[in-house]
Residue, then its C-alpha position, 0 to 999 in steps of 0.5 A: x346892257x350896251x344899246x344904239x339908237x336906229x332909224x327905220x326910214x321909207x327912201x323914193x317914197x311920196x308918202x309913208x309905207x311906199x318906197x324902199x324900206x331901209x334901216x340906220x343905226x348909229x354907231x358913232x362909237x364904234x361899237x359893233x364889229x363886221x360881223x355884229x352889223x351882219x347878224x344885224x342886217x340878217x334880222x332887220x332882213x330888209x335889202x340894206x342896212x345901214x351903219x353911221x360909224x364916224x361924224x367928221x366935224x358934221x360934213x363927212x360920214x363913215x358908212x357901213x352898208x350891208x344886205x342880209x347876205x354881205x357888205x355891199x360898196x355902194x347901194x342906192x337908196x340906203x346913200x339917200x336915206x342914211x343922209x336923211x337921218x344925219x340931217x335930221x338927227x346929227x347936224x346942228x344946224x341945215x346945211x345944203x351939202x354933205x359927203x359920205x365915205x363909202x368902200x367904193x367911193x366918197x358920194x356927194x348928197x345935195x340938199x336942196x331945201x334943208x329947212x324941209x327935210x321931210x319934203x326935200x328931194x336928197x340928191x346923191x352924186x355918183x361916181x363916173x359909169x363903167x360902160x362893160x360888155x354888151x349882150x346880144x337879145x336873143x342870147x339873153x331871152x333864150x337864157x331866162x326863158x323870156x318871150x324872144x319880143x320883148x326886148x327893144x332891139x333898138x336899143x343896146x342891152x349893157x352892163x353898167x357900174x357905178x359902184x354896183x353892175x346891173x344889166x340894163x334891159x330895154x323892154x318894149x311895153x309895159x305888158x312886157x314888164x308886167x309879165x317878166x318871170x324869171x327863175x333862180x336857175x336859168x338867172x344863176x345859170x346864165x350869170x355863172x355862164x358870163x362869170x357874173x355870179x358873186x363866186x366866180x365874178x371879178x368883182x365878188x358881186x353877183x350882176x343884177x338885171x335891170x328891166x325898164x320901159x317908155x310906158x309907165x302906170x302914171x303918165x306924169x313919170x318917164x319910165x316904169x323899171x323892175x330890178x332882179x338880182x339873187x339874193x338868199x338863193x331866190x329871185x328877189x326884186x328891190x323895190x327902188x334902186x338908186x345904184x341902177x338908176x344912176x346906171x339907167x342914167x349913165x345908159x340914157x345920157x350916152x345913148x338917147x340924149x346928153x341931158x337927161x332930167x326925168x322921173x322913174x316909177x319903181x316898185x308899182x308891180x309890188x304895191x310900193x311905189x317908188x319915184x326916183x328923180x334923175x338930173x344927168x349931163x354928159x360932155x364928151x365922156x364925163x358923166x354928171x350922174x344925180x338921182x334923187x329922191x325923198x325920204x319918209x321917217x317911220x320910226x326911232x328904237x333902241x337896239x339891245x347888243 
């Protein structure tokens, strides 16, 4: 019987058991078809999973990523914690840098201390922001249901993509956050209504709603954030996203400051804390856009197929 070798790993983690949960496989012979790493996905059930399928002179990795319900372009934390497991598993020797090629774009993964893996923050480097449409807050609240207060109305509400949309939604505490209950209808609704929903989106992704605040459950962080996409015919909320992330970057560099370096708190109101790490500059209208994170090993198996 015909076996690889996978990896379950804790990505934007500070210790094991936080964080987001993310599952590598090695498949460097390519042995498994699309539709093999679906059904894969679907059993290990958790938001991505990850695929290794070609090493390139160890600087350069084909990556398959796929949630329990499609093959996804980019994903976030799954970037940062596949890279965890090619330096650690696949290399020969530390190196400070490598690149892995994904269907949406080839993204840079920076390691600052490679001689301490399991404590080195892995910075992933992202393509430049889509800046798409803005929503106004009234329409929204009223579409969700949502209190009609809680938005920061300062503050724009905008799709961003850096591989992947999410809705950036400024919230004005964190009581507004903590209380945010969304239901599958009016969500579905209101994204088939803007042709945002994977059926009738350009894109064939459904856009995500990222929520975030200046208030936070440990004054050492910057922002406490939530991310609410469809997925399984239900409102799931990831714990830690690296993709909206990079678009919460993107949102702060044009409209709050050109440079950023801060501390996001994800996943608090799940009991899985999460810390995702931004550095970003903007010039003009280039964006250096890293987020960051660590990456906890929590265990090694072999896969029957």
């Amino acid at each position: 019987m015909d076996t690889i070798t996978y990896f379950i790993v804790d990505v934007f983690a500070s210790r094991k058991y936080e964080g987001n949960q993310l599952a590598v496989f090695l498949d460097l012979n390519d042995q498994i078809s699309g539709e093999q790493m679906q059904r894969m996905a679907r059993e290990i059930n958790f938001a991505e999973t990850t695929f290794i399928k070609a090493n390139k002179n160890n600087q350069r990795f084909v990556v398959k990523i796929f949630t329990p319900e499609h093959e996804v372009p980019f994903a976030g934390h799954p970037s940062l914690g596949t890279s965890y497991v090619i330096a650690r598993f696949l290399l020969p020797e530390p190196i400070e840098k490598l690149t892995l090629e994904l269907i949406h774009s080839d993204i840079d993964i920076s390691i600052p201390e490679p001689n301490n893996l399991d404590e080195s923050i892995f910075y992933m480097r992202q393509t430049q922001p889509e800046f798409r449409e803005t929503f106004d807050p009234e329409e929204l609240t009223e579409a969700l249901d949502l209190h009609p207060d809680i938005i920061d109305s300062t503050l724009p509400v905008q799709e961003i993509s850096t591989g992947l949309p999410y809705i950036i939604i400024p919230l004005r505490n964190l009581a507004a956050m903590n209380n945010l209950d969304i239901t599958y209808q009016s969500f579905k609704n209101f994204l088939i209504s803007k042709k945002k929903y994977r059926t009738n989106s350009p894109t064939g992704h459904s856009t995500s709603l990222f929520f975030y605040c200046r208030e936070t459950y440990d004054q050492a962080n910057d922002y406490n954030a939530r991310m609410l996409l469809i997925e399984n015919n239900k409102v799931s909320e990831d714990v830690a996203t690296g993709s909206a992330n990079g678009c919460l970057l993107a949102y702060l560099l044009k409209y709050e400051q050109a440079k950023v370096k801060a501390t996001v708190e994800q996943g608090f109101q799940l009991g899985r804390k999460s810390f995702i790490y931004l550095d970003g500059e903007r010039t003009d209208d280039r964006y250096i856009i890293n987020v960051g994170g660590t990456t906890k090993l929590i265990s090694q198996g072999t896969w029957y197929l």
